[in-house]
N, C-alpha and C positions, 0 to 999 in steps of 0.2 A: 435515554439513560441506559448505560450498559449494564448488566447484571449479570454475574456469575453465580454457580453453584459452589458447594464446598469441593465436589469430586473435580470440576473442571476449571480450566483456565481461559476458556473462551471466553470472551467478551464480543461477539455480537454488534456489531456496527448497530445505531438504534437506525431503523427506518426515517428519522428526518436527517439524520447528519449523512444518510448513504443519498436522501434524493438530495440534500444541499451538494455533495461533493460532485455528481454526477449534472447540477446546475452549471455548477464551476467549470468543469470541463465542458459541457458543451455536446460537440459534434467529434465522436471518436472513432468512426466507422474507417476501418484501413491503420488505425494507430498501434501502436506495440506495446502494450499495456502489460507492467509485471505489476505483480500482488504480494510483496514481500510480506510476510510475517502471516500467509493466505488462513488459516483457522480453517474454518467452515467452506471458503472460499466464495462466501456468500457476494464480498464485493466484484469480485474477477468474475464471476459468471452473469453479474449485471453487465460490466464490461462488455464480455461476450457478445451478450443480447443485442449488446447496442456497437454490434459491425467491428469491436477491437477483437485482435489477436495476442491471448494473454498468455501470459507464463504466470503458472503460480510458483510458490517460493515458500516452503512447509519444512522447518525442521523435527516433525512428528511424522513419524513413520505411517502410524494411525492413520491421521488427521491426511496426509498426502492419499494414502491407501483411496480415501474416502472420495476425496476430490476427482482422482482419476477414473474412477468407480463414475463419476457423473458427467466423465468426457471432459475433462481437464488437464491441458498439459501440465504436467507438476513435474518439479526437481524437489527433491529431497535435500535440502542444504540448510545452511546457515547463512540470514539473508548478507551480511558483508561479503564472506568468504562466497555466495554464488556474482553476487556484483563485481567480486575482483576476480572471478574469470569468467565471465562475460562479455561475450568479442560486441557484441551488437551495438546501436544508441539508441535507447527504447525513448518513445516519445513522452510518455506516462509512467512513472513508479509511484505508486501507494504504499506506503507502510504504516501498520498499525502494527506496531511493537507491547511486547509486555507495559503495562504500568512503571514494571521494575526495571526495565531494560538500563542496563548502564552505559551502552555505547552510541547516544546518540549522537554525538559529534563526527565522530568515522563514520557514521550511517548516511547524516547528512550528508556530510564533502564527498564520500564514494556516488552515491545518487547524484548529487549535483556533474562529479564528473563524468561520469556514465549517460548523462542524459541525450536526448539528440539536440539540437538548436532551436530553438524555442519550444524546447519540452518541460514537462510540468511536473515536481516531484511534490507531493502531496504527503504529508505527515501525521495523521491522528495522533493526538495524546492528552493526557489528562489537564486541567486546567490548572493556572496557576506555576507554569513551564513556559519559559521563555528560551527560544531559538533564534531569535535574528529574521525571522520569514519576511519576506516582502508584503505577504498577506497575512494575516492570522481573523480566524472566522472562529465565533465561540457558540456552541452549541448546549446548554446546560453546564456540566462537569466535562465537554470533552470539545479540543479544538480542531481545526486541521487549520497548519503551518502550509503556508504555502509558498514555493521557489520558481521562477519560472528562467529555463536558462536562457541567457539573450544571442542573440544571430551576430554576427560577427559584423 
């Protein structure tokens, strides 16, 4: 269950829906793993751990500060606007968006087209939101939406 303060906005991936997410994926040792919406960057430095080369993606100055601080590559952006200049095709994107976030549709399609082939775009969000995922996995109050692009 995720839980916030009054002061902050982070929400905290809860430890069973980061070991489920990191089931799902598997083996990502060599993958290119971005961490849109990065917080704490608690999920991207598991990443890490486990052999991916991650970009975080942090539009708090802060909250970026903080990550790089712990040996994190981080951009300073706004996660669409870094997706749509982003030359790469990253194998993996994760985004856990605000609760309130309004632009999940352009979030989704830009991810989806950005991906590499047969890459995984992976979506937390609150329950009771329906996206279209090929997968959807429910964790309490919080899901991850899953996309997987197909090889040609």
């Amino acid at each position: 269950m995720k839980k916030s303060s009054r002061k902050s906005k982070l929400r905290p991936t809860s430890s069973m829906v980061k070991q489920a997410l990191f089931n799902i994926l598997g083996d990502i040792e060599e993958k290119l793993f971005i961490d849109l919406f990065a917080g704490s960057g608690q999920i991207g430095f598991t990443a890490m751990e486990r052999g991916a080369k991650v970009i975080f993606v942090e539009k708090s100055k802060k909250l970026a500060q903080l990550i790089k601080e712990k040996g994190g590559d981080v951009r300073v952006s706004d996660a669409i606007k870094f997706l749509e200049s982003f030359e790469g095709a990253p194998d993996i994107i994760f985004a856990d968006p605000p609760y309130d976030y309004q632009d999940y549709k352009k979030l989704i399609e830009i991810s989806l087209r950005k991906l590499a082939k047969g890459g995984i775009f992976i979506l937390e969000h609150r329950k009771n939101q329906n996206f279209g995922a090929e997968k959807v996995k429910t964790y309490g109050d919080t899901v991850l939406s899953i996309w997987r692009k197909e090889y040609d």
